[in-house]
ROSE-603453 format. One record per residue (C-alpha): residue number from 0; residue in three letters; chain; x, z, y negated. Coordinates in nm, 2 decimals, padded with zeros to 4 digits. Last residue first. Layout:
   i  aa ch      X      Z      Y
 NUM ALA  A      X      Z      Y
...
! end
This chain:
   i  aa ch      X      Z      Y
 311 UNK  A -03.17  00.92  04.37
 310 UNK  A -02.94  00.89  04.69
 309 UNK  A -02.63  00.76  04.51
 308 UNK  A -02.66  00.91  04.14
 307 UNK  A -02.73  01.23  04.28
 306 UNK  A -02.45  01.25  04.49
 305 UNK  A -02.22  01.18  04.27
 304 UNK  A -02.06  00.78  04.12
 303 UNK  A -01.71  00.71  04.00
 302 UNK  A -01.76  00.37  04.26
 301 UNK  A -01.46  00.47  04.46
 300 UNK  A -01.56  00.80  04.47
 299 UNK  A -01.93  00.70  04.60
 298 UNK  A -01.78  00.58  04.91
 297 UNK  A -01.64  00.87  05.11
 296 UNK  A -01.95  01.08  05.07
 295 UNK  A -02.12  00.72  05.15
 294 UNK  A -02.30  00.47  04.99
 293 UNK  A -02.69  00.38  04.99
 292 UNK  A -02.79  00.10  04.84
 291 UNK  A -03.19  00.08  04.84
 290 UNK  A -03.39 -00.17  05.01
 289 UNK  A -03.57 -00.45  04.90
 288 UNK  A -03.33 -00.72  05.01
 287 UNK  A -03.42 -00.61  05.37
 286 UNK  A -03.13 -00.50  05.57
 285 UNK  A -02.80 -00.58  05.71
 284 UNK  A -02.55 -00.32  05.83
 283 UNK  A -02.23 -00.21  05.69
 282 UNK  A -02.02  00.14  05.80
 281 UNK  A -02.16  00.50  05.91
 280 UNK  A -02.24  00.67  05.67
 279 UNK  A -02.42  00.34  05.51
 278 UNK  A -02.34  00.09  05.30
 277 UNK  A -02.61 -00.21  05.29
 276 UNK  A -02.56 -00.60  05.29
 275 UNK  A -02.84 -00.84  05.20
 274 UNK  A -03.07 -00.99  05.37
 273 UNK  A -03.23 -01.37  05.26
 272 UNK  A -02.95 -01.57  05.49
 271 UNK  A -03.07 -01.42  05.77
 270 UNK  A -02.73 -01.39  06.04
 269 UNK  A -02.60 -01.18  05.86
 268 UNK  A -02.23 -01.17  05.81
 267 UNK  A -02.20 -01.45  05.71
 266 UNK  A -02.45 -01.52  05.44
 265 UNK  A -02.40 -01.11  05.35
 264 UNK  A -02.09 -01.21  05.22
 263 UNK  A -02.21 -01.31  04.90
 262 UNK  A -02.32 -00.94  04.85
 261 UNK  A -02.61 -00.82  04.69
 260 UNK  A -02.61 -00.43  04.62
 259 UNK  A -02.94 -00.33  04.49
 258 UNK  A -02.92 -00.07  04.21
 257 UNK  A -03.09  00.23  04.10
 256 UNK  A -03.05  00.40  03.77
 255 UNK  A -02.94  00.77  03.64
 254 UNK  A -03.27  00.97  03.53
 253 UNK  A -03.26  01.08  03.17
 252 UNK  A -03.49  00.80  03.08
 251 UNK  A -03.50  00.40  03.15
 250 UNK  A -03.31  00.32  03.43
 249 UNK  A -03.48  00.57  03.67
 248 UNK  A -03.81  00.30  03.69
 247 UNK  A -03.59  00.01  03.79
 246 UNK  A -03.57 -00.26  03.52
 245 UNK  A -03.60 -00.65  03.73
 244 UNK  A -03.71 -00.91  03.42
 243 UNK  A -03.82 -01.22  03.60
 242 UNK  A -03.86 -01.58  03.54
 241 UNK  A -03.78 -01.68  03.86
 240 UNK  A -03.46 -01.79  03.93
 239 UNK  A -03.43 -02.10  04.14
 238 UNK  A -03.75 -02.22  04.00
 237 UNK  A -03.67 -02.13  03.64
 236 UNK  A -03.32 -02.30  03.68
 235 UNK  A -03.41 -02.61  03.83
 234 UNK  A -03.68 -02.60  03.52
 233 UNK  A -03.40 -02.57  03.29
 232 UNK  A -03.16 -02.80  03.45
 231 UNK  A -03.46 -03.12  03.42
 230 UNK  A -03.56 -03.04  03.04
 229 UNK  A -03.13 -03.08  03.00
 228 UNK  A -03.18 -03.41  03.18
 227 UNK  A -03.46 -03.48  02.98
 226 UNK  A -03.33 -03.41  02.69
 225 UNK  A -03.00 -03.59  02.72
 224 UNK  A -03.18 -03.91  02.83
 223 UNK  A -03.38 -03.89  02.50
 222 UNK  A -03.08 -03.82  02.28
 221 UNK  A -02.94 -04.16  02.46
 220 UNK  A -03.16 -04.37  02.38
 219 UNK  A -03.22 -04.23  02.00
 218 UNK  A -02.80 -04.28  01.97
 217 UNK  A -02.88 -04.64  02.15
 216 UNK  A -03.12 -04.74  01.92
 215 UNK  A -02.89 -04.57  01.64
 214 UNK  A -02.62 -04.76  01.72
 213 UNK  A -02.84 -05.13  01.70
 212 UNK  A -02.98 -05.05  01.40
 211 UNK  A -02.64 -05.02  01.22
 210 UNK  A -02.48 -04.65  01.11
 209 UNK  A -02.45 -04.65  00.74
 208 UNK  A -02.30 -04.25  00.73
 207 UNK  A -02.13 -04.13  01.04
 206 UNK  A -02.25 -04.00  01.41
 205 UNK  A -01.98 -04.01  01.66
 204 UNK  A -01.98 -03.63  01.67
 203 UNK  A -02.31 -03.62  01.80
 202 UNK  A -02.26 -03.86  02.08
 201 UNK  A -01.95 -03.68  02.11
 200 UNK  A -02.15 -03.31  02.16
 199 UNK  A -02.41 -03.46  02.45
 198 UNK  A -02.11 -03.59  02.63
 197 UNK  A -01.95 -03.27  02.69
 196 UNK  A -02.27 -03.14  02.74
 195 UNK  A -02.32 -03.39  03.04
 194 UNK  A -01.94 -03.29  03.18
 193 UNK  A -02.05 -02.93  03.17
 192 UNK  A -02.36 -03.01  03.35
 191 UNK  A -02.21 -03.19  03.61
 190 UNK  A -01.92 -02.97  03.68
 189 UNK  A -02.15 -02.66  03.68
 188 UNK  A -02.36 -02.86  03.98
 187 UNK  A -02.06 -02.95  04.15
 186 UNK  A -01.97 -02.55  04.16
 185 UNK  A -02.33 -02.47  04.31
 184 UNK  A -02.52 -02.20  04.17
 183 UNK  A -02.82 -02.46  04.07
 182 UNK  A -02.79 -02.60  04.40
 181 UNK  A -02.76 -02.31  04.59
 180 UNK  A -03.04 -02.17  04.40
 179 UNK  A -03.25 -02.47  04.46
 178 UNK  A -03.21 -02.46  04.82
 177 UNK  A -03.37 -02.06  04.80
 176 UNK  A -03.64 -02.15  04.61
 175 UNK  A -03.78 -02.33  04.95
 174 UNK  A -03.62 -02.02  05.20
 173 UNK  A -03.82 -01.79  05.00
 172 UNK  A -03.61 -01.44  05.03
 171 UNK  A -03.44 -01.56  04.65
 170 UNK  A -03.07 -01.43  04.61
 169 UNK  A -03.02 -01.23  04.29
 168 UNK  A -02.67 -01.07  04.22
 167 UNK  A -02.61 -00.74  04.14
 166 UNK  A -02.20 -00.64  04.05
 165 UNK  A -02.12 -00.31  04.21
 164 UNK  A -02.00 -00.03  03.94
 163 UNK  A -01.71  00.04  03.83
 162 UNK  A -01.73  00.38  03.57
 161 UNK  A -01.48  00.62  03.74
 160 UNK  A -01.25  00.28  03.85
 159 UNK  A -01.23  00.17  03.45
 158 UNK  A -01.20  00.51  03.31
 157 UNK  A -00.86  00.59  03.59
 156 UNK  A -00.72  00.25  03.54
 155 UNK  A -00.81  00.31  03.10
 154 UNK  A -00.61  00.64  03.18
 153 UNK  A -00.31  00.50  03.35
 152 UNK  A -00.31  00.22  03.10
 151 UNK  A -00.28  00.51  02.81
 150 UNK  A -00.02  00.70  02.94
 149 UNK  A -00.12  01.00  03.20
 148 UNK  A  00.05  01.32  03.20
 147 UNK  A -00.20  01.45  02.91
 146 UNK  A -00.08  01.65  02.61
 145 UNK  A -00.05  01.40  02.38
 144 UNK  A -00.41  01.29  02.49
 143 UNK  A -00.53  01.41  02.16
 142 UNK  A -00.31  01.26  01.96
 141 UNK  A -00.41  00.88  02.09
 140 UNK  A -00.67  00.88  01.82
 139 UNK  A -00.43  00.98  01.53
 138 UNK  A -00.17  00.64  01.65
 137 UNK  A -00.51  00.43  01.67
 136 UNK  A -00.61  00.51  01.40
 135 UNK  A -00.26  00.44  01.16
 134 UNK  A -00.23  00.12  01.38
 133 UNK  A -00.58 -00.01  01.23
 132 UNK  A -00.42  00.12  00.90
 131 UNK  A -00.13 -00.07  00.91
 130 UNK  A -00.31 -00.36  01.06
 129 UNK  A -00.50 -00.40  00.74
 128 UNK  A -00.22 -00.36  00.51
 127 UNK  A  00.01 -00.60  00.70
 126 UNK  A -00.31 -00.81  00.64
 125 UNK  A -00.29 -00.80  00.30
 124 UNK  A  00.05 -00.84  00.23
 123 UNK  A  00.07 -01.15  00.45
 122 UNK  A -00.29 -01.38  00.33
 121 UNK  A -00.36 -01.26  00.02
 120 UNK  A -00.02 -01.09 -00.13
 119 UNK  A  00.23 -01.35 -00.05
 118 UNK  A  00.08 -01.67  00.06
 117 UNK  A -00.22 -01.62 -00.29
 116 UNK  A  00.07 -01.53 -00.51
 115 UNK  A  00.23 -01.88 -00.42
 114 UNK  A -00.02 -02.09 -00.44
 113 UNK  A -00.15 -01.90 -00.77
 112 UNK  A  00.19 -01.96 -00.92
 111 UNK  A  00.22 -02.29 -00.82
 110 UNK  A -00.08 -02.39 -01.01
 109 UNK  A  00.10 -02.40 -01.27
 108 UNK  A  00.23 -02.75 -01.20
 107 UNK  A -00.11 -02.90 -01.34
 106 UNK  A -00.03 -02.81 -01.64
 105 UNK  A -00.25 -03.00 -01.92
 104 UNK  A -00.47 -03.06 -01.65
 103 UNK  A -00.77 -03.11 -01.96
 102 UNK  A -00.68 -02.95 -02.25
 101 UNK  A -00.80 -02.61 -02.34
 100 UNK  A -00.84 -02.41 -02.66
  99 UNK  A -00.53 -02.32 -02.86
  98 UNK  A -00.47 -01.96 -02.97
  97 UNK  A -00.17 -01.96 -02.78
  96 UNK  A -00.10 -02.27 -02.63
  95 UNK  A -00.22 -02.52 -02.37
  94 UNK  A -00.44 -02.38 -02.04
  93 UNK  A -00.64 -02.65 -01.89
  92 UNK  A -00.43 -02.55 -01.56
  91 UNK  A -00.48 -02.15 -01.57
  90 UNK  A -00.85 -02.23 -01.67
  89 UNK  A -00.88 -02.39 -01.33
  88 UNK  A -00.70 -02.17 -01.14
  87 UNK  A -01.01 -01.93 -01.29
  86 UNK  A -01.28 -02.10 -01.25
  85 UNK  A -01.10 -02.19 -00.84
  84 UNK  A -01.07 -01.78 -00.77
  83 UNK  A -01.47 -01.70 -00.75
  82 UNK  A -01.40 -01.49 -00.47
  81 UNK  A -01.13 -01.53 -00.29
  80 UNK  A -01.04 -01.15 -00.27
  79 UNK  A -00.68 -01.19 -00.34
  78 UNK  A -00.77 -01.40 -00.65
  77 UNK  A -01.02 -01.16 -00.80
  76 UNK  A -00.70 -00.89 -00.80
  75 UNK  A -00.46 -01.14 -00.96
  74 UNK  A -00.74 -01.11 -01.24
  73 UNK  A -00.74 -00.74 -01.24
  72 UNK  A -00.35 -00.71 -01.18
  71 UNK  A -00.36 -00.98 -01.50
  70 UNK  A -00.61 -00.75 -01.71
  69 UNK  A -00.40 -00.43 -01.65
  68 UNK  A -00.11 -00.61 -01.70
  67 UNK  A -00.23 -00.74 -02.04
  66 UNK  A -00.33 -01.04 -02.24
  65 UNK  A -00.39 -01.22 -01.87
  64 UNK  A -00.72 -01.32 -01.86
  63 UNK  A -01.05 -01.24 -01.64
  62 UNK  A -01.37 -01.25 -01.86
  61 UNK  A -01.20 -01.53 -02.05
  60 UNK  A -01.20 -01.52 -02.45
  59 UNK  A -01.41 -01.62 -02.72
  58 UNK  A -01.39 -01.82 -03.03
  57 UNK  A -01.75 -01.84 -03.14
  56 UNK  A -01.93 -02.15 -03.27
  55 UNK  A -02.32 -02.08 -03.31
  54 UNK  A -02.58 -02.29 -03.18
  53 UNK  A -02.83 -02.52 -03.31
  52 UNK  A -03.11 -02.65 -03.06
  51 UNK  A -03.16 -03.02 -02.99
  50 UNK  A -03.49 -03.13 -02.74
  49 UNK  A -03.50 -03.47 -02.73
  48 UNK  A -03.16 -03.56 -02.67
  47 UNK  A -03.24 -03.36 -02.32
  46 UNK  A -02.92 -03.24 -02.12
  45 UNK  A -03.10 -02.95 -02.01
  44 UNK  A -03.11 -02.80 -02.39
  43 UNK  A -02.92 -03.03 -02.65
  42 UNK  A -02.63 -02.79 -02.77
  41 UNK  A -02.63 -02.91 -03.17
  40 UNK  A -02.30 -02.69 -03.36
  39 UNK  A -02.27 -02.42 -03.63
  38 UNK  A -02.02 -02.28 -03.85
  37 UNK  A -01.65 -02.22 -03.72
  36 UNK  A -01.41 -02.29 -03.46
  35 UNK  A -01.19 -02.51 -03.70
  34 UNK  A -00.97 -02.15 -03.76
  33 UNK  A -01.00 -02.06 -03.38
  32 UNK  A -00.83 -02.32 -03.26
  31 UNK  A -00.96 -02.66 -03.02
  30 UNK  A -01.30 -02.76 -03.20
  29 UNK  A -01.46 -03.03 -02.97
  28 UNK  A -01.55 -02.76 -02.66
  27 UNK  A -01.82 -02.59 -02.92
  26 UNK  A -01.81 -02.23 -02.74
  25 UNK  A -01.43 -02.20 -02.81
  24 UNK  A -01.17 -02.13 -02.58
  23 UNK  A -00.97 -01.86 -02.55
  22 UNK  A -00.72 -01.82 -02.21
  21 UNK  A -00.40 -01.89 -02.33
  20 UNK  A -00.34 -01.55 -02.53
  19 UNK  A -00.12 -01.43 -02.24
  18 UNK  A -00.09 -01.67 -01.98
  17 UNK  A  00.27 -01.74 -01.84
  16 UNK  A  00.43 -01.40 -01.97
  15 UNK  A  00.16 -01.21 -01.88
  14 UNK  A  00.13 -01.42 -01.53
  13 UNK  A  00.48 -01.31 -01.43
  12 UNK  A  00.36 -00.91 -01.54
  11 UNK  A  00.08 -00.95 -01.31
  10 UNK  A  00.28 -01.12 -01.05
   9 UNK  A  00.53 -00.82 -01.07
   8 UNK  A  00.24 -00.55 -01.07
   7 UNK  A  00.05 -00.69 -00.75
   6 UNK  A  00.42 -00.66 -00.57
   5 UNK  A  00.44 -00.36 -00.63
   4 UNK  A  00.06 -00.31 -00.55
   3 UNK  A  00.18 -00.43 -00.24
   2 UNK  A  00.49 -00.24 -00.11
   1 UNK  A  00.29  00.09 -00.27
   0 UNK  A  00.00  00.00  00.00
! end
């Protein structure tokens, strides 16, 4: 933080000595120094030659300038946040003299300075900043296991086994629904679809301003195709599926959930291809898909789950 407002406080006093009294203007953009600025000027409102209103002239300064350090370290400060940074590089550029209004690009090479403030402070000082203070919570959160045996990877090993649980996976009983769930599961099947989305995003990208007649037939062609072949996946899907929302009554409440554990080896090892596998006592047995996982004494430690949380 000192490091960078340092460095905040050099640029600032760089852009003093660049930019100090550079930044008036006057309201009537014809008069160019503050003793012509004077008297009264026609603005025509919207643009309208029908509709002249007289105005004022009034030399003014910028909201953000650099008469000051205090000023420039508030202007530099605009600029590291990117917001609204251009009106002012812009100013920077039209800038002539002191007490002169603006010229169009009168330094163009000035811009420099805001390049190079903008590498510095914006995108490197500030994120060292950031990542200081990420590291600065991290190093005060890991205090409290300064006392523990374990280093951090042997403790996320020991979180991640306490909370694994067995993945569910939904295998239709109807032997029907069940061929479309292969298919719709299948590896050639995610090829497919990936390659047609693939497809789907160049024809988009292809599209460009004055397109002939004869590429947007074929762009209109070939949205349709996409669509239905997309219409096609989803009702593969909803058939394969179901649309079904599965929320056991002891997940919701105080009461630890049940599960179902579906295995993909429960195609060979079962001679049905609709049971699923089940952990008894006494080792793994088929059973209905309806049933209830049940894990043994020796079992539950693996999954980081008690008594309760098995036979519940």
């Amino acid at each position: 933080m000192i490091v960078t407002t340092l460095l905040q406080f050099m640029f600032a006093c760089i852009g003093v000595q660049l930019f100090k009294g550079k930044f008036y203007r006057c309201t009537d953009e014809a008069k160019s120094s503050p003793e012509v600025c004077k008297g009264t000027y026609i603005v025509y409102k919207d643009g309208d030659v029908n509709q002249p209103t007289m105005q004022r002239r009034v030399w003014h300064n910028s909201d953000f300038n650099f008469d000051n350090v205090l000023m420039a370290m508030m202007a530099l400060f605009t600029v590291s946040t990117f917001e609204g940074w251009p009106a002012l590089l812009y100013k920077a550029i039209d800038s002539n003299r002191e007490n002169f209004g603006p010229i169009y690009n009168y330094r163009v090479e000035i811009s420099i300075f805001f390049i190079i403030y903008i590498i510095i402070i914006a995108f490197f000082m500030m994120n060292i900043f950031v990542g200081f203070v990420i590291v600065t919570f991290q190093e005060q959160g890991e205090k409290e296991y300064k006392n523990c045996e374990l280093d951090k990877n042997q403790r996320q090993c020991v979180e991640y086994a306490l909370k694994a649980r067995p993945l569910r996976r939904y295998i239709p009983k109807n032997p029907y629904q069940y061929k479309f769930w292969y298919v719709v599961n299948s590896t050639g099947f995610e090829y497919i679809m990936f390659v047609l989305i693939m497809l789907n995003t160049l024809c988009l990208a292809v599209q460009h301003y004055g397109q002939s007649a004869l590429f947007n037939y074929v762009m209109d062609i070939l949205n349709m195709v996409f669509t239905a072949v997309f219409t096609v996946e989803m009702f593969l899907k909803l058939i394969a599926f179901k649309p079904r929302v599965s929320i056991s009554s002891g997940s919701v409440g105080k009461q630890p959930p049940r599960f179902r554990f579906h295995s993909e080896s429960s195609r060979t090892a079962c001679s049905d291809p609709d049971s699923t596998v089940r952990l008894s006592p006494f080792g793994w047995a088929c059973s209905d898909p309806d049933s209830t996982v049940r894990l043994s004494l020796g079992q539950n430690r693996r999954f980081g789950m008690t008594d309760r949380d098995i036979y519940s």
